[in-house]
BAKE-396780 format. One line per 2 residues: their letters; for each residue x, y, z of C-alpha. Coordinates in nm, 2 decimals, always signed. Layout:
REM BAKE-396780
a	X,Y,Z; ...
This chain:
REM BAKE-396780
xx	+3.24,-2.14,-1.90; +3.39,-2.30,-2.23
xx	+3.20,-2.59,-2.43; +3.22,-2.81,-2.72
xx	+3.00,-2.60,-3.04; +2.96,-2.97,-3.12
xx	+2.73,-3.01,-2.83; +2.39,-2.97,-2.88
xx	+2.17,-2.75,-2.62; +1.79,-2.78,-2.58
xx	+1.64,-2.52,-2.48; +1.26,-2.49,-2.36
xx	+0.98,-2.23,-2.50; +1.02,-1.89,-2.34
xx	+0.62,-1.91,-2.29; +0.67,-2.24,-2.08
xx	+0.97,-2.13,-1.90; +0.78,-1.84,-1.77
xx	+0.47,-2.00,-1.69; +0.64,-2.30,-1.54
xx	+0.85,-2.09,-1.29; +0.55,-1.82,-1.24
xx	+0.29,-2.07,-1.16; +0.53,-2.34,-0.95
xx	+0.61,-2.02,-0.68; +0.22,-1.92,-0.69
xx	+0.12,-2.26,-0.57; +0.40,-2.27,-0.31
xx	+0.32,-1.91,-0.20; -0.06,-1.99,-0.18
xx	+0.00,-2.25,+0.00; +0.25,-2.11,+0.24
xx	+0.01,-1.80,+0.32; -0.31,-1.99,+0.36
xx	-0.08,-2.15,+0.68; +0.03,-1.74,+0.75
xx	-0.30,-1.59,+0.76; -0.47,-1.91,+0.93
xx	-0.18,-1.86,+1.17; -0.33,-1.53,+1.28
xx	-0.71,-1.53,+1.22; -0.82,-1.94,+1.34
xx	-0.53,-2.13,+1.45; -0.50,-1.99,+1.79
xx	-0.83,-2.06,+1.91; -0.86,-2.41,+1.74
xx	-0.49,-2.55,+1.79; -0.35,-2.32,+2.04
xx	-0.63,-2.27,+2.29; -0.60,-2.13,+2.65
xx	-0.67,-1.83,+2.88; -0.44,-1.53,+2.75
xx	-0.50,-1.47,+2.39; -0.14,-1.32,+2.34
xx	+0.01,-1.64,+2.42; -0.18,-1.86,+2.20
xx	-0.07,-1.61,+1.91; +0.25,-1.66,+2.02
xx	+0.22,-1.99,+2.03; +0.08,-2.01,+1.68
xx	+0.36,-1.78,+1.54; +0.60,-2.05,+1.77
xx	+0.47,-2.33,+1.50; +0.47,-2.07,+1.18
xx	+0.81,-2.08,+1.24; +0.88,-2.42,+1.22
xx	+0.88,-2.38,+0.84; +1.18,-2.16,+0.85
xx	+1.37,-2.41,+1.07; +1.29,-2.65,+0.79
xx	+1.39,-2.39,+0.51; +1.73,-2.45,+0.52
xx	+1.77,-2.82,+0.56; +1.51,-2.78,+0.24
xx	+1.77,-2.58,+0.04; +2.04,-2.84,+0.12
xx	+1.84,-3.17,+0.02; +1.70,-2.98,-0.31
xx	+2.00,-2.77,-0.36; +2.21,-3.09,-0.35
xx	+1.99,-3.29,-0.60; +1.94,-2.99,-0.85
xx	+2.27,-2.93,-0.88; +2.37,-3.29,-0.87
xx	+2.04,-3.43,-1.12; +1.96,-3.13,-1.30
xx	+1.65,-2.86,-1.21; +1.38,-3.02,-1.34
xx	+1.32,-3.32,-1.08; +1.41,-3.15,-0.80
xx	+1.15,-2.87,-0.89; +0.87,-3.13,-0.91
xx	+1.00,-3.30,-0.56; +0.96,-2.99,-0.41
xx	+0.58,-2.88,-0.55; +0.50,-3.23,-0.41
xx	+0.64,-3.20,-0.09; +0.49,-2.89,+0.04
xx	+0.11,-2.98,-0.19; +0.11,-3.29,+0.02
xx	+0.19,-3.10,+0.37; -0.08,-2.84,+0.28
xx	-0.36,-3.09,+0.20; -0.31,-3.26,+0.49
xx	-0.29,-2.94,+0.73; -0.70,-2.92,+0.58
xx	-0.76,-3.29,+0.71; -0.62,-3.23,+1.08
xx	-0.84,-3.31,+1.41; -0.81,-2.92,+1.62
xx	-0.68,-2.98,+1.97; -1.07,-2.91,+2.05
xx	-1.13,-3.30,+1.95; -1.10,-3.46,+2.25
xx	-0.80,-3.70,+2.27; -0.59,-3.49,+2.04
xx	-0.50,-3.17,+2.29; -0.12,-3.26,+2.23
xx	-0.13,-3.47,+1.90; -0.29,-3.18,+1.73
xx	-0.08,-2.88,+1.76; +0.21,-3.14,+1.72
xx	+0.10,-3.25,+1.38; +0.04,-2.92,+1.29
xx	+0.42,-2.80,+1.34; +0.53,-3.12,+1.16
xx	+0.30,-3.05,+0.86; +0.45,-2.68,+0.88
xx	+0.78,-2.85,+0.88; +0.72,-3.01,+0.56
xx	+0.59,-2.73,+0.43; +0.91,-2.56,+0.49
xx	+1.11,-2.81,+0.38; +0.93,-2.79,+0.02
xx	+0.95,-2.42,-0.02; +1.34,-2.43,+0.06
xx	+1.40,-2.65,-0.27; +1.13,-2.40,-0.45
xx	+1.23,-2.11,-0.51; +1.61,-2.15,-0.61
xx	+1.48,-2.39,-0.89; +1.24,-2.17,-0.99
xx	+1.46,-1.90,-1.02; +1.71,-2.09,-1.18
xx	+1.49,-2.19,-1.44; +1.39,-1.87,-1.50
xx	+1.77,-1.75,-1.54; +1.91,-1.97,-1.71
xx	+1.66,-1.96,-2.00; +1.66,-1.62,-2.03
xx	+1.84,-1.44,-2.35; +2.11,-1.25,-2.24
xx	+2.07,-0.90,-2.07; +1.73,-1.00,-1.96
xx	+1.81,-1.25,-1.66; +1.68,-0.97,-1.40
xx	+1.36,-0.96,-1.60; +1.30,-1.31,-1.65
xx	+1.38,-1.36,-1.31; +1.09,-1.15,-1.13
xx	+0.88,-1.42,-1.31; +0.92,-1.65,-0.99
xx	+0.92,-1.37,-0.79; +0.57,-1.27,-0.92
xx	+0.44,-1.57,-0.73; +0.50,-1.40,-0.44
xx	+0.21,-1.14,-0.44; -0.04,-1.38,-0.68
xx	+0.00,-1.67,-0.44; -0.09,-1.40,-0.13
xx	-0.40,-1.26,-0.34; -0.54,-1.57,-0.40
xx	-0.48,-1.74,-0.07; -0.60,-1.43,+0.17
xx	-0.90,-1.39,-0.14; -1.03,-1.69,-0.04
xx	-1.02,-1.68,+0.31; -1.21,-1.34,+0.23
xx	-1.45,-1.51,+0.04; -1.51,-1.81,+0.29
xx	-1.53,-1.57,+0.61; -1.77,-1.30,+0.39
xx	-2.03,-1.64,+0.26; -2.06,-1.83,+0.62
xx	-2.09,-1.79,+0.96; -1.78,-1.71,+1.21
xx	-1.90,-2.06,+1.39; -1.89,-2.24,+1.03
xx	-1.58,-2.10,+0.94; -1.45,-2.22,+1.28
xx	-1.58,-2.54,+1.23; -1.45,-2.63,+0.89
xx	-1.48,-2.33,+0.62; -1.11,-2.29,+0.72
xx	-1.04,-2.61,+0.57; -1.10,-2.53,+0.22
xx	-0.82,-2.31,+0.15; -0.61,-2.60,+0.24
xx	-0.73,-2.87,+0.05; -0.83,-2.69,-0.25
xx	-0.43,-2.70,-0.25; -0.45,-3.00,-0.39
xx	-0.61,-2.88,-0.76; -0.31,-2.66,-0.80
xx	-0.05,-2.92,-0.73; -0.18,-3.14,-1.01
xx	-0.18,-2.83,-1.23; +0.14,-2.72,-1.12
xx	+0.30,-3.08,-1.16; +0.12,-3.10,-1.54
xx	+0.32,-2.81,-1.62; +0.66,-2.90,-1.50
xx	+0.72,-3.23,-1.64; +0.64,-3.07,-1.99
xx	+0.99,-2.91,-1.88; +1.36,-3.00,-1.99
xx	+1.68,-2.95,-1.88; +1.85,-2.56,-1.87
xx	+2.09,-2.51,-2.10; +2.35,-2.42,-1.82
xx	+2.30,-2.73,-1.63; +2.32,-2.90,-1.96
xx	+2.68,-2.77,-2.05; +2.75,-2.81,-1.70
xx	+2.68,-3.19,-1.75; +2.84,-3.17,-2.10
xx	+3.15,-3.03,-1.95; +3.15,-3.23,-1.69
xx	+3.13,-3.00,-1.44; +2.90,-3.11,-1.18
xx	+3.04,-3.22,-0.83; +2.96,-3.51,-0.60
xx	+2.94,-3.28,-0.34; +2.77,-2.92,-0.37
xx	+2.71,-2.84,-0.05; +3.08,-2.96,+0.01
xx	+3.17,-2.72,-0.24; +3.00,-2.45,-0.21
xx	+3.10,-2.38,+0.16; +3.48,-2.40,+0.02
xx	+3.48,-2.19,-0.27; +3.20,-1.95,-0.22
xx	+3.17,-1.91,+0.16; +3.17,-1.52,+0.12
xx	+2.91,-1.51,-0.14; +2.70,-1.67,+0.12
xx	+2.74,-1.45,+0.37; +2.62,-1.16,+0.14
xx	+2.38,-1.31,-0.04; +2.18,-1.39,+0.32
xx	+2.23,-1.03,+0.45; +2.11,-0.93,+0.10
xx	+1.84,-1.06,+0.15; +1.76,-1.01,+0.49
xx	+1.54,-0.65,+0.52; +1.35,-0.82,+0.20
xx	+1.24,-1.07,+0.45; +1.19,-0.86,+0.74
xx	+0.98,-0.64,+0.59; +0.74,-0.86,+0.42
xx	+0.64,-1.09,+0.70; +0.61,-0.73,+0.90
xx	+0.38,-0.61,+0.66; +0.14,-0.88,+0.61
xx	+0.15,-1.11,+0.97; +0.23,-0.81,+1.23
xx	+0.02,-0.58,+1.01; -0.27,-0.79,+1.01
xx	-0.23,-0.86,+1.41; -0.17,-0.50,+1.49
xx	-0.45,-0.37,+1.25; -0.75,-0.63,+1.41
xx	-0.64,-0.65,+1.76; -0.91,-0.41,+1.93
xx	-0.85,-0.10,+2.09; -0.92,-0.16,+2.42
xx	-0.72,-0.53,+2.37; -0.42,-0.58,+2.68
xx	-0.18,-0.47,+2.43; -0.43,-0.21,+2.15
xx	-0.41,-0.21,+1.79; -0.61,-0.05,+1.57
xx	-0.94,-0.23,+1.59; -1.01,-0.31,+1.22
xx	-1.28,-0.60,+1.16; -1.08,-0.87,+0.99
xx	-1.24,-0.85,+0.66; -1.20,-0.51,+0.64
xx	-0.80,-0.52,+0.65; -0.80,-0.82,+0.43
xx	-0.89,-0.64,+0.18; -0.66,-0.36,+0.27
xx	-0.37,-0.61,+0.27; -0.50,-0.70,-0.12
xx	-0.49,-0.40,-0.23; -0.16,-0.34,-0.10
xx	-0.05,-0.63,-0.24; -0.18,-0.59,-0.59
xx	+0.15,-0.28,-0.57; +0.38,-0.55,-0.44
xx	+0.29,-0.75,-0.79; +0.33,-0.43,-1.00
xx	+0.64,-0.32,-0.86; +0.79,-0.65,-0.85
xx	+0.75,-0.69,-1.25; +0.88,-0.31,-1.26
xx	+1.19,-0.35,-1.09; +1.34,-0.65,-1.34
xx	+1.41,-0.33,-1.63; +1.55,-0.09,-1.35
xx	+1.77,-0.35,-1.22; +1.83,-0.42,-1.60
xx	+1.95,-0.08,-1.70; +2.09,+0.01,-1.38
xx	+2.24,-0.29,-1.17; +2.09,-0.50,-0.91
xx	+2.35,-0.37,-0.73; +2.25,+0.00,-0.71
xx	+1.89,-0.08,-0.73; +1.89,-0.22,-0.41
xx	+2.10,+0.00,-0.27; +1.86,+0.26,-0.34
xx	+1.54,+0.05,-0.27; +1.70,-0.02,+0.09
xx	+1.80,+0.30,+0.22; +1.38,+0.37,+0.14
xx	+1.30,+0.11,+0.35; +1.53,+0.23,+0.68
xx	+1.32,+0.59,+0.60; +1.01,+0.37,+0.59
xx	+1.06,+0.20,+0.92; +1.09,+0.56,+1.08
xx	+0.71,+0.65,+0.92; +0.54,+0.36,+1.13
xx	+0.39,+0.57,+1.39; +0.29,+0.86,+1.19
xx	+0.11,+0.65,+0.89; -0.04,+0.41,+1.16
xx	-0.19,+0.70,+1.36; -0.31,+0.83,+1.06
xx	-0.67,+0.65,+1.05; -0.78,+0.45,+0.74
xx	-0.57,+0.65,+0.49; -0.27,+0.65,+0.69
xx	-0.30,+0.28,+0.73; -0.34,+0.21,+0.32
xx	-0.08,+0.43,+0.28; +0.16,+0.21,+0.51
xx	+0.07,-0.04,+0.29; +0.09,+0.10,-0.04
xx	+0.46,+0.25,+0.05; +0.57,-0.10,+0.16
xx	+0.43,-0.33,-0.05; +0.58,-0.07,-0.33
xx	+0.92,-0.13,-0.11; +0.89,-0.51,-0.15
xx	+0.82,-0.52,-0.53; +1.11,-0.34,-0.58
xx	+1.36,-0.53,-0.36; +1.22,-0.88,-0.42
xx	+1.20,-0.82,-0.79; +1.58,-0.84,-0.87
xx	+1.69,-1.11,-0.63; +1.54,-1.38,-0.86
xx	+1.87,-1.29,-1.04; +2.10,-1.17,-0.82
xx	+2.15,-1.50,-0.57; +2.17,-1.74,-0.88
xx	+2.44,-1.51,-1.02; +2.65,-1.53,-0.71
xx	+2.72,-1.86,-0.75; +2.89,-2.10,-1.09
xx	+2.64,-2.33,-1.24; +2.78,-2.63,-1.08
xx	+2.66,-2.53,-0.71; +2.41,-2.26,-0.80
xx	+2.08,-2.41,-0.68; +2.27,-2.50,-0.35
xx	+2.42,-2.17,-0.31; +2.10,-1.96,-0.38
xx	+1.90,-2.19,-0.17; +2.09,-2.17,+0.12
xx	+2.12,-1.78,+0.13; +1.75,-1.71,+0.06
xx	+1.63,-1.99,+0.30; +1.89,-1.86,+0.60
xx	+1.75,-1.52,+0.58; +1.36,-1.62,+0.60
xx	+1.54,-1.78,+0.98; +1.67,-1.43,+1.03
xx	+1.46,-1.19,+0.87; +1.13,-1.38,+0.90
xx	+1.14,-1.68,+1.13; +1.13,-1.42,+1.40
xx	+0.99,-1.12,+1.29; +0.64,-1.19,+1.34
xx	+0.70,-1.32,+1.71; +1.02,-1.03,+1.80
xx	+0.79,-0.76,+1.63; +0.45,-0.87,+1.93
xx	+0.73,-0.85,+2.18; +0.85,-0.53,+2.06
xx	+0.51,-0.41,+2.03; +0.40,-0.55,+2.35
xx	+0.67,-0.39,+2.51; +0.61,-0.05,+2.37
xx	+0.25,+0.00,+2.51; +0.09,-0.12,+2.18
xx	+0.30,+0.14,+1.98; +0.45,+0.05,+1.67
xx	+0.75,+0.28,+1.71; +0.97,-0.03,+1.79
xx	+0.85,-0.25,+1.51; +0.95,+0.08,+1.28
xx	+1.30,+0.08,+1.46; +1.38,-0.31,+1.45
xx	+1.27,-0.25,+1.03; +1.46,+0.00,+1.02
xx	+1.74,-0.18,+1.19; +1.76,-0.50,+0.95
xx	+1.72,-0.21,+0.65; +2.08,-0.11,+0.77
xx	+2.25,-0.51,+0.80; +2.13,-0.55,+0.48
xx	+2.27,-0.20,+0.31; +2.64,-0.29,+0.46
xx	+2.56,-0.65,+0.30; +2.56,-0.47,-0.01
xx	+2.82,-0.20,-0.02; +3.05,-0.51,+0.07
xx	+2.94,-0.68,-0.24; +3.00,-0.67,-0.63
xx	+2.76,-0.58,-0.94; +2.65,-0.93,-1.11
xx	+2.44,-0.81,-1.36; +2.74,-0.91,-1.64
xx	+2.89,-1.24,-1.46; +2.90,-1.54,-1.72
x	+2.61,-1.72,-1.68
């Protein structure tokens, strides 16, 4: 991309540029898993109630997939303002979006109130909805403004920044339902401990939205603007010129997604689902595997910030490639490492919350870099929100069947992992190293 040297570029403070894009994705996370692990531990019994406990999980994983419906329309409304109006904005538009949803999932009647049996659970999938819609306008502007700050040969690096938010926003937001369930009563929680999680939401918005009008403009959408670059049109665009790097850049992503949602909302279901349950799991008390799921996720945080140098020094390209063939073997250890009591189980755990560091890390880099600057936010928004509908919409819901189906094994789960490992390996021996595209 050429530009006038007359033109003067602003740049903001490497300090605020990683703060802004760590902390942005840590609210969005938190509040996306406070709905995840609600989903599994309260929401079936107080929105989804009935007869068969299996169907009112399903029925709760039903809704938790609204949000992924509502991803990719997300991705186009943000994608088309960020790239048509610049990052900044659109990043604020989206923390408010999904704050708002959150605080208002904590001020929700249950379908327990009489009079609001239907209006309830209804609310509740719209609320999700705008949750979803939020998150699909995050993270590609806070990848971007990661990126497209960062000093050159360092855009993988800068880039796990957002992805960082990730495993803090699933610490904090499964630490306080920990703390909550482990200071009242089951019937208190019930009744309105699980409330707090939701609208203490509202605290890190305000911080979050402090933060991010401090920002300005990245220097690439400024040139872009400069140059006069920017279309009417993105979306437009984008499925014109760059249709294949679409394609990829979904399938890239796809065993990312997949295994994540496997290894914190099936993991959590199988793992405190008692033994002697229609369809048996391992019979863990909830508290107990939250704070297996922490620890496990405390790897997924170190590995994530680990795997911006390797993808540094040796391509995101090969990284990956290397990272997903591990995560086809992984699938295949499901039945072993679950059968293997306590040990076996934080071992699962470790292994692929390792797995996920290392193959979210480096696509805080490689999706922006995919795409020119002038349809960028829409292009990486569109791939990344597309796979959470095929890699994590469904997961949580096809993995119960699967399991179901199976006798209360896991060896299916392992297989269908295993399965979206491969897609995703094809995705990227099809596709090119972007670690030096002009950025």
């Amino acid at each position: 991309m050429s530009t006038s040297t007359s033109t003067p570029v602003k740049t903001n403070p490497r300090s605020r540029v990683i703060f802004a894009s760590l902390i942005g994705t840590s609210i969005e996370f938190y509040d996306f898993y406070v709905y995840a692990t609600a989903a599994v531990l309260v929401f079936p019994a107080l929105f989804f109630p009935g007869d068969d406990p299996t169907l009112s999980l399903l029925k709760s994983f039903a809704a938790f997939g609204a949000a992924f419906i509502a991803r990719p329309i997300g991705s186009i409304v943000f994608g088309h303002f960020g790239d048509r109006i610049g990052r900044k904005g659109t990043l604020v538009a989206s923390l408010l979006t999904m704050g708002v949803a959150t605080v208002l999932i904590g001020c929700l009647p249950t379908a327990l109130t009489p009079g609001w049996e239907i209006l309830a659970p209804t609310l509740l999938v719209l609320m999700r909805f705008a949750q979803g819609l939020g998150l699909g306008g995050e993270w590609s502007g806070a990848a971007l403004l990661a990126t497209e700050n960062a000093p050159a040969g360092r855009r993988a690096i800068y880039g796990t920044f957002p992805q960082l938010g990730a495993p803090i926003g699933f610490i904090v937001a499964n630490g306080v339902f920990l703390l909550l369930a482990t200071t009242m009563s089951p019937e208190t929680f019930l009744e309105w401990g699980w409330r707090v999680p939701f609208l203490a939401s509202a605290v890190l918005v305000i911080i979050g939205l402090y933060v991010r009008f401090k920002l300005i403009e990245t220097p690439s959408f400024q040139k872009a603007v400069a140059t006069g670059e920017v279309v009417k049109v993105p979306l437009a665009r984008v499925f014109r010129s760059n249709w294949r790097e679409l394609i990829l850049g979904t399938f890239i992503m796809l065993a990312t997604y997949t295994l994540f949602y496997l290894m914190t909302t099936y993991t959590l279901t199988y793992g405190t689902t008692p033994v002697d349950a229609p369809i048996a799991g391992l019979g863990f008390e909830r508290n107990t595997f939250l704070v297996m799921l922490i620890v496990g996720v405390v790897f997924f945080g170190i590995f994530t910030l680990v795997s911006g140098p390797l993808a540094e020094r040796f391509g995101r390209r090969a990284h990956l490639i290397v990272t997903t063939i591990a995560i086809i073997v992984f699938g295949m250890l499901f039945v072993p490492l679950f059968a293997a009591g306590t040990v076996g189980v934080y071992a699962l755990l470790i292994i692929g919350f390792t797995l996920m560091g290392l193959t979210f890390g480096p696509m805080g880099a490689l999706l922006p870099e995919l795409f020119p600057t002038n349809v960028r936010y829409t292009g990486s928004a569109i791939s990344y929100n597309v796979a959470s509908i095929l890699g994590a919409a469904v997961a949580p819901f096809i993995a119960v069947a699967l399991w179901g189906a199976a006798g209360g094994s896991p060896v299916l789960v392992g297989v269908y992992l295993s399965s979206m490992g491969a897609i995703t390996l094809v995705a990227l021996l099809l596709s090119k190293e972007t670690r030096d595209v002009d950025y």
